[in-house]
C-alpha positions in Angstrom: 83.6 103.8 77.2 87.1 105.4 77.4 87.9 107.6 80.6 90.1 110.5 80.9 93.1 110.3 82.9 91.5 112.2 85.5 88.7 109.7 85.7 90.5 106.8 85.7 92.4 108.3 88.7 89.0 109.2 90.3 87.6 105.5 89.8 90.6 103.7 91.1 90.6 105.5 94.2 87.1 104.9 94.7 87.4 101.0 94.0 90.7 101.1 96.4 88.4 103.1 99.3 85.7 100.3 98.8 88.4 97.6 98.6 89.9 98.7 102.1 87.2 100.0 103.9 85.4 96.4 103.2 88.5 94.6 104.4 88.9 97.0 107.4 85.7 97.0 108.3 85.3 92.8 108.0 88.1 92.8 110.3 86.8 95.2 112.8 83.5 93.7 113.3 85.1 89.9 113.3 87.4 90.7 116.4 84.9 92.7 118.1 82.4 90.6 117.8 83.2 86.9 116.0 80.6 84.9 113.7 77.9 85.9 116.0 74.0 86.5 114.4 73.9 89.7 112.7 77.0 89.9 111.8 76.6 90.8 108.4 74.5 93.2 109.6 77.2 94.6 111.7 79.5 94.4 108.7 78.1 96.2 106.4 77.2 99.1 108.2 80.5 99.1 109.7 81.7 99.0 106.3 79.6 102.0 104.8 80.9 104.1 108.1 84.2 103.3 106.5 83.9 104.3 102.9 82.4 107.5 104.3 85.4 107.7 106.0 88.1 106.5 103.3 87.0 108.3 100.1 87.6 111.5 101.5 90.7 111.0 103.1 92.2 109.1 99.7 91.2 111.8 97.4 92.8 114.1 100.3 95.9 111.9 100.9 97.0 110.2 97.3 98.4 113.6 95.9 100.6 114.5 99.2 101.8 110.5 99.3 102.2 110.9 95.4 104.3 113.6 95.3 106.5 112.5 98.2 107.3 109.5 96.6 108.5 110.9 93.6 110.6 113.1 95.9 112.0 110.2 97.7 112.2 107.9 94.1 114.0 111.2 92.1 110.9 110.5 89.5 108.7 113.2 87.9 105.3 113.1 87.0 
């Protein structure tokens, strides 16, 4: 299966959100709470709060951080 451009674009940001929210959130719940019981409990809902949180704000914030890197680099798009 072959994606458009604008597909591809869409998926990566999606696997980056779930690749940093789940890294964000693992970290978060370790140092507020350490190996304790329930922490993967902890984890993964902190972790879905996150990805609620990071999709959004990707899709919002890749274009503007695009766009002033290639102002900043002198490269067009």
């Amino acid at each position: 299966m072959k994606l458009s451009r604008r597909h591809a674009q869409f998926l990566y940001l999606c696997l980056l959100a779930l690749a940093m929210s789940c890294a964000t959130a693992f970290a978060n719940t370790f140092v507020r709470s350490g190996f304790e019981p329930g922490f993967v409990r902890l984890w993964l809902r902190g972790w879905a709060i996150s990805f609620v949180v990071a999709l959004p704000t990707l899709l919002f914030v890749a274009p503007i951080a695009r766009a002033v890197s290639d102002v900043l680099t002198g490269t067009r798009r």
